[in-house]
C-alpha positions in Angstrom: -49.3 -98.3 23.6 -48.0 -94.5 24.5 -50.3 -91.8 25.1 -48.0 -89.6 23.3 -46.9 -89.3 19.8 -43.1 -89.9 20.1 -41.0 -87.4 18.5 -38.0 -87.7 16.5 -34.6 -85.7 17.9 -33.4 -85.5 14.0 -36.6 -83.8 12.3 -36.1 -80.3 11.7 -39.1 -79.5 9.7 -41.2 -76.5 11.2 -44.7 -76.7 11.7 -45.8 -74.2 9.0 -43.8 -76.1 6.7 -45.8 -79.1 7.3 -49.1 -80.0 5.4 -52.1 -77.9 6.0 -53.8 -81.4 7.2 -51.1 -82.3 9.6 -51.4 -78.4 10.8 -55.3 -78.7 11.7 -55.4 -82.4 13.0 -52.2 -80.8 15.6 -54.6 -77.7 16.5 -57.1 -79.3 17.3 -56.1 -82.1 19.5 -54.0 -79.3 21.4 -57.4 -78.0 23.4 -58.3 -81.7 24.0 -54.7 -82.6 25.4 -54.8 -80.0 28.0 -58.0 -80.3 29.3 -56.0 -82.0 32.9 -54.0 -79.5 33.4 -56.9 -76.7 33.3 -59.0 -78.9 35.5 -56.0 -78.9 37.6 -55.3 -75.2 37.8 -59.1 -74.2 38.6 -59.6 -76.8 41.3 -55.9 -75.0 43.0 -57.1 -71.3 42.7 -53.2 -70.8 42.0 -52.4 -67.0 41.3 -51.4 -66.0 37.9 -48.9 -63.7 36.9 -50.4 -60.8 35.0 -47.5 -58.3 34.2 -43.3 -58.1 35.5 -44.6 -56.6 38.7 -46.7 -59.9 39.8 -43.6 -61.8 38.9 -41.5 -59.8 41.4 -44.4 -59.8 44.0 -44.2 -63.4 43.9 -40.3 -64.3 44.5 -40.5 -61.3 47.4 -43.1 -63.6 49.0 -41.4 -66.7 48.2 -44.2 -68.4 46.4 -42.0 -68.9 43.1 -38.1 -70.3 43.2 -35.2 -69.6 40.5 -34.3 -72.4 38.3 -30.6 -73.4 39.0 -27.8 -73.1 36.1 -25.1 -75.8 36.0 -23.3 -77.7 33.8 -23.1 -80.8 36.2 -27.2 -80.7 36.9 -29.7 -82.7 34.9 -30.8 -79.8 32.7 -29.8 -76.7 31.4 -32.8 -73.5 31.2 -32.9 -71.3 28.6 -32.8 -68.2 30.5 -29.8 -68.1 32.6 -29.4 -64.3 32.7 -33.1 -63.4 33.7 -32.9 -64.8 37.1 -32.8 -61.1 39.8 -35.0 -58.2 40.0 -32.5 -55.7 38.2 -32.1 -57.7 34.8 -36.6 -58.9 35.0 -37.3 -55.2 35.5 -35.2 -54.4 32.3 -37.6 -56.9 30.2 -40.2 -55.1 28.0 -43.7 -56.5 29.2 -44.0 -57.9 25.7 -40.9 -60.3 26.6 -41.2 -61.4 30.1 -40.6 -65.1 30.5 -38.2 -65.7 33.1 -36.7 -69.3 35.0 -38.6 -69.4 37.4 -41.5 -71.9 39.0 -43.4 -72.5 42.0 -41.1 -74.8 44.1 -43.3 -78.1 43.7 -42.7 -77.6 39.7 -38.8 -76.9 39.7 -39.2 -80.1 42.1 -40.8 -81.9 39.5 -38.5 -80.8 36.6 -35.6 -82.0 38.7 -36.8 -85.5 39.5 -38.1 -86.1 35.9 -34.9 -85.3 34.1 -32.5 -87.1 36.8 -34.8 -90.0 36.6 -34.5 -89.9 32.2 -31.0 -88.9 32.7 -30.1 -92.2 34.9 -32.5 -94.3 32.9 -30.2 -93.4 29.8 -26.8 -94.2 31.5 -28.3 -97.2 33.3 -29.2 -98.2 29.7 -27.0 -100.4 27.2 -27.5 -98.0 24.4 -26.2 -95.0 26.7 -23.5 -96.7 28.5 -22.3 -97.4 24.8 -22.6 -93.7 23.6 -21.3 -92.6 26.9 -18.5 -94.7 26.4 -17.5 -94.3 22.6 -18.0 -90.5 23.4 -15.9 -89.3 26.5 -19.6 -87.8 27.4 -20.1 -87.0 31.2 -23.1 -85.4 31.5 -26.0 -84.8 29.5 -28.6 -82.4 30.2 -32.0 -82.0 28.7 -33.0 -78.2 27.3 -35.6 -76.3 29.5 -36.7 -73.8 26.6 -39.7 -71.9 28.5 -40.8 -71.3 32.0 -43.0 -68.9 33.7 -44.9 -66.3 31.7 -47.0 -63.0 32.1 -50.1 -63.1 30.3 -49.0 -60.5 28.1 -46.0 -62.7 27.0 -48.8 -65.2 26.3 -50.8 -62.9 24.0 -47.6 -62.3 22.3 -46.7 -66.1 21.1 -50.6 -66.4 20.6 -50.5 -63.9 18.4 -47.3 -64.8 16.5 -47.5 -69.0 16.7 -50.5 -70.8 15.6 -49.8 -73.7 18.3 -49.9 -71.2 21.4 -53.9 -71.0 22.7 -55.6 -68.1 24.0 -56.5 -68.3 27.8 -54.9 -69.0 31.0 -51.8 -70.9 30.6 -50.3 -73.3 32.9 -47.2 -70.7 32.2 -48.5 -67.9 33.7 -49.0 -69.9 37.3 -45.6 -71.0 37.6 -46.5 -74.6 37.0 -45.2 -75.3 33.6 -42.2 -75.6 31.9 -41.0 -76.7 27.9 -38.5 -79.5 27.4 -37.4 -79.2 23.7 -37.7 -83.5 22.6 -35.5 -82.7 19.7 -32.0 -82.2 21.4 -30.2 -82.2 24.2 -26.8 -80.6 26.0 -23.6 -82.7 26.7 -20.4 -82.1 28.4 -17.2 -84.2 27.4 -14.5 -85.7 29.6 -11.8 -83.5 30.3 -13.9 -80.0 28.9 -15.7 -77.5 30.5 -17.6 -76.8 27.4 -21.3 -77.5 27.2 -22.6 -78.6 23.6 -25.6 -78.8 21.9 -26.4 -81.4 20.3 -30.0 -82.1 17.9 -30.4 -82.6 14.3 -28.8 -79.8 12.9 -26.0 -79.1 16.0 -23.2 -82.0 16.2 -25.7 -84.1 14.4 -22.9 -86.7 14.7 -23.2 -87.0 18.6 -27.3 -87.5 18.2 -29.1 -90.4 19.8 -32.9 -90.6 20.0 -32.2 -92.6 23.1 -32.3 -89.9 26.0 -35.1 -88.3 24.0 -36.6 -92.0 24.7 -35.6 -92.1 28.0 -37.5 -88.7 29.0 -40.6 -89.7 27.1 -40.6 -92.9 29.2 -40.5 -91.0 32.7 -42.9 -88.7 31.5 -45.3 -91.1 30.5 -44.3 -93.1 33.8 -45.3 -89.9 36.4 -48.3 -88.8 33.8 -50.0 -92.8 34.7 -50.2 -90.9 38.5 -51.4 -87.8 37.6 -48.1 -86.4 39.0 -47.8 -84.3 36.0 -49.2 -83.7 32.8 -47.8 -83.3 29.0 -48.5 -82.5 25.8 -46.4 -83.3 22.6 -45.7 -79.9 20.8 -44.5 -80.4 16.8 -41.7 -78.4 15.9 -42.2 -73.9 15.8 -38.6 -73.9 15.0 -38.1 -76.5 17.5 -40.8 -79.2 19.2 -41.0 -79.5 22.8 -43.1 -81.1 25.6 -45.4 -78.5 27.9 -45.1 -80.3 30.8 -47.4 -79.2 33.8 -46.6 -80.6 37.6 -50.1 -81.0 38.9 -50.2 -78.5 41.6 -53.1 -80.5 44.3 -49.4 -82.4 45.0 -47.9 -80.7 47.4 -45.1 -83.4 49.0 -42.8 -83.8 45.5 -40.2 -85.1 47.6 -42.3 -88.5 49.3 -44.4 -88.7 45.5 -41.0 -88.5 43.6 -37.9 -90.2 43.7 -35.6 -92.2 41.9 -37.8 -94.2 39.9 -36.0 -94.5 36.4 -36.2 -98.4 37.3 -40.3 -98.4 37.0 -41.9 -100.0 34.6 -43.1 -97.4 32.0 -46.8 -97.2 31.2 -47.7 -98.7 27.9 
């Protein structure tokens, strides 16, 4: 049985919109899901990022990476045009989340969503939608990367599902995949399109959703990473945190969308 509740690509009802009962069973179990990924962080002593200046400190020193931007890679980040010192030091401190990770993370981010993205096109239902669609890529939708700890204050302040304390975000360690869409790109088109529940609803398949909820719960069985099922704020997402004792992504990970996932 998963670990995880699975979430549906096509529900678009917000959090606040949902009953007050569903609202506090979600709160609560939040604390409880993450209890890994803070033993994980204290037994690292990781560095967190405090304001914009720590964030520059740390890609002068090399310790955090940019996210790549592509249309051909295996997902597409939300913020594309936050990636060099001019356009971070233009952020207000109130809105500095930028795409980037420590390098073990953006090497877990990679591997996950290749591995989900071959385990749908190896699959009968995504050969068939590939097919009956001209897609050729699909990528999954990185919505949040690293924070500053004033960033965090700011979404605790504003969204009842974002808890006080010392994020996985603000170490460079975590990132959000939103589990209720995805991007594609059809044959013959440069464009990228989004596709969820209320985007090109008619090109929506809970299948890659599927298909990254299986690899996730795959790596999680090895404590290669852990994750927590976010309901919808607008939209749902998984936090994902790479645990960060791993240091050798590239001998832990590979292509692995053949494994058995853990049930």
């Amino acid at each position: 049985m998963s670990t995880q509740p699975i979430p549906h690509g096509t529900r678009t009802q917000c959090f606040e919109q949902m009953p007050s009962a569903v609202q506090k069973l979600e709160i609560d179990r939040l604390p409880v899901a993450l209890q890994q990924e803070r033993i994980w962080l204290a037994e690292s002593k990781l560095s967190l990022h405090e304001d914009r200046s720590s964030i520059l400190g740390s890609i002068a020193l090399g310790e955090i990476v940019a996210v790549p931007s592509g249309a051909d890679l295996p997902f597409r980040q939300y913020y594309q045009d936050r990636t060099n010192k001019a356009q971070i030091e233009a952020l207000p401190e109130a809105n500095c989340s930028v795409p980037y990770l420590r390098p073990e993370a953006l090497s877990t981010m990679m591997r996950i969503t290749d591995n989900a993205r071959q385990r749908f096109f190896d699959s009968e239902d995504g050969g068939a939608y590939m097919e009956e669609f001209g897609i050729t890529n699909l990528q999954y939708s990185v919505t949040s990367m690293l924070r500053t700890r004033r960033y965090q204050q700011e979404l605790v302040r504003h969204n009842a599902l974002a808890l006080d304390g010392d994020s996985a975000h603000l170490f460079g360690v975590a990132f959000d995949i939103d589990h209720s869409g995805y991007y594609v790109k059809k044959d013959g088109s440069s464009e990228v399109i989004s596709v969820n529940g209320l985007q090109n609803p008619s090109l929506y398949s809970d299948a890659p959703i599927l298909a990254l909820h299986q690899e996730l719960e795959a790596r999680a069985s090895h404590d290669e990473l852990a994750f927590v099922t976010e309901l919808p704020t607008g939209r749902g997402c998984w936090h994902i945190t790479a645990n960060p004792l791993i240091q050798d992504r590239g001998e832990t990970f590979g292509s692995t969308h053949e494994l058995v996932p853990a049930s």
